[in-house]
N, C-alpha and C positions, 0 to 999 in steps of 0.2 A: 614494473608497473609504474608508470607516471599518475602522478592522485589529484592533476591539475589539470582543467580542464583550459581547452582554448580560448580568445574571444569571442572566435564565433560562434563555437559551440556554449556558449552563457548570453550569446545574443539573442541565442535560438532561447535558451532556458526563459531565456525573458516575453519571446513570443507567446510561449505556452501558457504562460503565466497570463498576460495578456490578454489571451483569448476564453480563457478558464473566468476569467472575471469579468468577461464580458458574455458568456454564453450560459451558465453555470451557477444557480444561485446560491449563494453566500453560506446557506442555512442548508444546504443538500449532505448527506451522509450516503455512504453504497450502498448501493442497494446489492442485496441476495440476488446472486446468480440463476440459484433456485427459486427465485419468489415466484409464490403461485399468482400476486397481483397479473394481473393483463397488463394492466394500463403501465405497472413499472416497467413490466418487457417492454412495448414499446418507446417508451420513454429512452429504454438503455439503446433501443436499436436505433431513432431519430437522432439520438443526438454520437452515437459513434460514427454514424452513416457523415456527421458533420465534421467529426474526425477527420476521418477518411478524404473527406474533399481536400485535406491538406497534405495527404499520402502520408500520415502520420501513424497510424495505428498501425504497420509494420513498416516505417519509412527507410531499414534498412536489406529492405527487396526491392528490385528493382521495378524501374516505373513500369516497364511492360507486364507487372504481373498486378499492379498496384500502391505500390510501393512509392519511397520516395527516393530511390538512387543512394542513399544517407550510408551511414556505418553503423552498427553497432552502439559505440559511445554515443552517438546520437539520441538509438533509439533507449538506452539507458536514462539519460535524461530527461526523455521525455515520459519515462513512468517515471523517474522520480516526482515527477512536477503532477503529471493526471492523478497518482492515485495516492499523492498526498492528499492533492484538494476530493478525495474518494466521489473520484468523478465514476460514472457508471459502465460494467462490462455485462456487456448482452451476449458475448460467444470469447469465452475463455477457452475453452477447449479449442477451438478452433485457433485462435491468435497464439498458445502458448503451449499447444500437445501437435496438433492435427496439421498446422500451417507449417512449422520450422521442420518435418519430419519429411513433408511432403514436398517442400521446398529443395531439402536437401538429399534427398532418396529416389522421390517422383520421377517418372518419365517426364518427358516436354510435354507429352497432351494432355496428364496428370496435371500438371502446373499450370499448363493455361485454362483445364476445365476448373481446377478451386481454387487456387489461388488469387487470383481478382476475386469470385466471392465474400471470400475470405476477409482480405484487404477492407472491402466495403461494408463489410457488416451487411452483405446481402443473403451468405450462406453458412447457417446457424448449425455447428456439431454439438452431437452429443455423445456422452463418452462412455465406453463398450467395454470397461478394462473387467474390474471387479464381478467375482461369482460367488452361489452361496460357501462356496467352499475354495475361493480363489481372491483371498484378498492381501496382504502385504505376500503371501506366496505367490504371485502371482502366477508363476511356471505350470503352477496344478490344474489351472484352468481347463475344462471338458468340452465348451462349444467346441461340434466340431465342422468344418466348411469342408466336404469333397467335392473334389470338381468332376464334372461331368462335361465331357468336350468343352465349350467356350463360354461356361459359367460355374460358379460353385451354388452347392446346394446347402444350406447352414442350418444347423438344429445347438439349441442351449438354451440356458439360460443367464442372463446377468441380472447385478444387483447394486443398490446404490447410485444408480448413472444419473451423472449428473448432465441438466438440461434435456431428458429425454422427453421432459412433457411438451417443448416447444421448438426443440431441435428440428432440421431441417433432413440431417443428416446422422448416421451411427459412426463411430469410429471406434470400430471392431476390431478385438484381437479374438482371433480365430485358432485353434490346432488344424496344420495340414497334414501333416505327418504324424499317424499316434504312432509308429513304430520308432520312431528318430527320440535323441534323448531329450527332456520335455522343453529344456532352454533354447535348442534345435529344429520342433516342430509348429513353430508359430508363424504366423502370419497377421499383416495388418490388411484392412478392406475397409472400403467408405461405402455404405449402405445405405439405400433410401428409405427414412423411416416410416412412406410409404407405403411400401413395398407388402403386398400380400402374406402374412404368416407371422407379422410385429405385432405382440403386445404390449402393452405398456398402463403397467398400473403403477400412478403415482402416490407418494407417502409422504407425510412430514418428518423431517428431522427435527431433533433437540432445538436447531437453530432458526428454526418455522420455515427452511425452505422444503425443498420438493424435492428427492430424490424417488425411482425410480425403478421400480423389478421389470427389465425387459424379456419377453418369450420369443424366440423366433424356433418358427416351424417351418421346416420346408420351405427357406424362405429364398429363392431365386437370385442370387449378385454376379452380374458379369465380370467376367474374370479380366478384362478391363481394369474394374476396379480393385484391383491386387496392389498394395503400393510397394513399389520397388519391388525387389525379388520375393519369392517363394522362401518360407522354412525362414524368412531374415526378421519375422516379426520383433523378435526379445530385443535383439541391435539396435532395433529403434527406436521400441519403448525407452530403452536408457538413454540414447541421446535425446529425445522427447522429455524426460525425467530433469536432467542436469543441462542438458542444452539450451536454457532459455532463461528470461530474465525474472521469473516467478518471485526468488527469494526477496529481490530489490522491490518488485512491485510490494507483499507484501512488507517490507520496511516501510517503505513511503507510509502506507493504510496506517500502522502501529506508533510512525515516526509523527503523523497530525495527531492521534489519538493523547500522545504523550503530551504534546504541546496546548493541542485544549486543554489536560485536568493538569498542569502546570499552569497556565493562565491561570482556571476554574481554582484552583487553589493562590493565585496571588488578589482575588475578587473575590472570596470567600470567606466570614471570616466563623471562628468554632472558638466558644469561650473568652470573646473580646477583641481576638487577636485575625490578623487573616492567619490562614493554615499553614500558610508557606513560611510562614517564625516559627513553626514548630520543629525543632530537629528531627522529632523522628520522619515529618510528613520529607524534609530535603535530605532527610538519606535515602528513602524509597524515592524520592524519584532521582535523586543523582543516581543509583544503582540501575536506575529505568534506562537514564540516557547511558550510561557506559557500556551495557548491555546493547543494545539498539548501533552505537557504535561499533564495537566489535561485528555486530553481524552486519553492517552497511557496507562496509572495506571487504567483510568475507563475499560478499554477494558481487560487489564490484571488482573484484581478483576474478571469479568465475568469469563476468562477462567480458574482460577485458583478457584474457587467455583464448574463448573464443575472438575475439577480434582479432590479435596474434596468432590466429589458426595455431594455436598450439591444443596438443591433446588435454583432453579434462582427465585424469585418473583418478581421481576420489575428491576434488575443488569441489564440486557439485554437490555431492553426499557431505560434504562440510558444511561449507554452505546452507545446506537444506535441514543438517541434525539441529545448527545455531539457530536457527530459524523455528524449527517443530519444539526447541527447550526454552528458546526466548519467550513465546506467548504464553504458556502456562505460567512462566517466575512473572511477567509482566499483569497477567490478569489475578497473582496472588499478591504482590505487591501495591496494583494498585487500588483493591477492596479493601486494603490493609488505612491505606489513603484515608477511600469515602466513606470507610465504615458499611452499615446495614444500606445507605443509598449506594452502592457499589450493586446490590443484585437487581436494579431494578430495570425494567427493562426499554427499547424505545418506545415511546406513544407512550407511557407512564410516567402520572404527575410528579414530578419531582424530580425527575433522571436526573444525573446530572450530565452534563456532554454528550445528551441526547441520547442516553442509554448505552453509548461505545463502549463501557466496561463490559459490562454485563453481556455484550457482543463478543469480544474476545474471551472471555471465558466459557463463554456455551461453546467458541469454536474450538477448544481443546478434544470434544470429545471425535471433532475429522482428526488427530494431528495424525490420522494412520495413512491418511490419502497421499500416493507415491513413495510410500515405506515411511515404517513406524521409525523411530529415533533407534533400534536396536538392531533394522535392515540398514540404515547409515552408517552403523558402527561397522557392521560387517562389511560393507563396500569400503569403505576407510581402511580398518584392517586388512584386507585382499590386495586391493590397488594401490590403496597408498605405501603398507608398512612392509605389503609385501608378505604377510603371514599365510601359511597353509588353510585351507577351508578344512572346518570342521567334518568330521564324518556322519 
């Protein structure tokens, strides 16, 4: 792995930087994916849509799908740079589950019907994984899709889905086969959440977004919309899981958060002094960046292995475990920081750093979403060490 980048790829880093401070106010924090605001969604969709005009938000697809022709290292950089400055994502699911699956899996008419969507922030998914009895197991899942000549016919339920109050789209994992073994019997489908027989009651989470218990009855999907093969759902999910640049986006998000309450502590001062002559406050955050470090080079080995088309065997589940154990030591470390102004939240007097602590620690209670830290262990163990699966 070379950890250098090019000139022009730091030229380009400079563009985004560039444009982010010209489009992008100074004072803006991310917004929840889930926010039940209206006005945020739009907000998220206006200004990706202005992304997009740069074939930037998957610049490493090509331009006939939307894209910008780019690589990989590219598009690495260019989340390092967006979701440092926690620029806004209006269709996550789609950019980093739904789009690289279907990309790489999809038929050609699959590709050219969502993918430019996609690309433009014009076709919003939502995500169809999780059931009341189907969540880091995912395999146990019950919807079931049978097909009936040249459509399936789908009955279940899901739970938690994220984006499904404004979603466009469901991005269903279905059972095709209940006789086949359960890692065997899956299927993926892109579903109109339209579509006659969707319910959708939405809920707040811990973190004030909107998650989602969707119902579908007797709900009509042309078999059309079957992506890639029959029975190949599980194959996908996991390159969907590890195949993408998730774990660096989130560094970027945690890697600003660090750098404001390290500012906020060189501007601060508690007992005379500013905060940052305290030793204890520069051993928590030296232990913040070295942390944060190790997982940046883990996130950057993943995506740079796919670029090397070489196979992922457990980088990803690394990766992803450094990532799920970094934000709780980070959000205990740094309340340890601000003290009692550590729980407070955004939009409350006082925050500090506009409430980001108090953000990353409420997000502890998703660290299950795409396997808990003890499903990574077992991918790790499996793929990587090579050890026998439990019975």
């Amino acid at each position: 792995m070379d950890f250098s980048f090019t000139p022009e790829q730091e030229r380009f880093r400079l563009e985004v930087r560039e444009f982010l401070d010209r489009e992008l106010p100074r004072d803006h924090h991310d917004i929840l994916p889930g926010t039940p605001d209206r006005a945020e969604v739009e907000f998220a969709r206006a200004f990706e849509r202005k992304v997009a005009a740069h074939g930037w938000l998957l610049m490493h697809w090509p331009k006939e799908y939307g894209g910008g022709g780019a690589s990989l290292i590219e598009q690495g950089v260019f989340a390092e740079e967006y979701y440092y400055r926690h620029a806004p994502s209006a269709n996550p699911i789609g950019i980093f589950a739904a789009g690289p699956i279907i990309f790489t899996f999809g038929t050609d008419e699959q590709k050219r019907r969502y993918l430019p969507g996609i690309a433009h922030s014009e076709l919003i998914f939502a995500e169809g994984y999780s059931e009341p009895e189907a969540g880091s197991d995912l395999a146990s899942l019950r919807t079931r899709a049978e097909q009936r000549g040249d459509e399936y016919v789908v009955n279940g339920q899901k739970a938690f889905n994220t984006l499904a109050h404004y979603g466009d789209v469901l991005w269903l994992a279905a059972r095709t086969d209940p006789d086949a073994p359960r890692h065997r019997g899956i299927s993926l489908f892109v579903v109109d959440m339209h579509a006659p027989g969707i319910t959708v009651r939405p809920h707040k989470g811990l973190d004030g977004a909107l998650h989602s218990d969707v119902f579908l009855e007797n709900v009509h999907v042309p078999a059309a919309n079957l992506i890639g093969e029959k029975n190949k759902g599980w194959q996908y999910i996991g390159f969907g899981l590890y195949g993408n640049i998730t774990p660096l986006r989130e560094w970027a998000r945690l890697k600003r958060t660090l750098d404001d309450l390290a500012q906020y502590c060189r501007e601060t001062e508690r007992d005379g002094r500013p905060m940052s002559k305290d030793p204890l406050v520069r051993h928590r955050l030296t232990e913040m960046a070295l942390d944060l470090e190790c997982w940046h080079w883990l996130a950057w080995k993943t995506l740079w292995m796919q670029h090397a088309e070489q196979p992922i065997a457990h980088e990803g589940a690394l990766a992803k475990l450094y990532q799920r154990e970094a934000i709780p030591r980070f959000a205990k470390a740094a309340r340890e920081v601000l003290g009692p102004l550590g729980i407070l939240s955004r939009g409350s007097r006082g925050a500090p750093i506009a409430g980001q602590i108090e953000h990353w620690a409420t997000r502890q209670y998703a660290n299950h979403a795409g396997g808990t830290p003890d499903i990574q262990r077992n991918v790790i163990a499996t793929r990587g060490l090579g050890l026998p699966r439990g019975t």
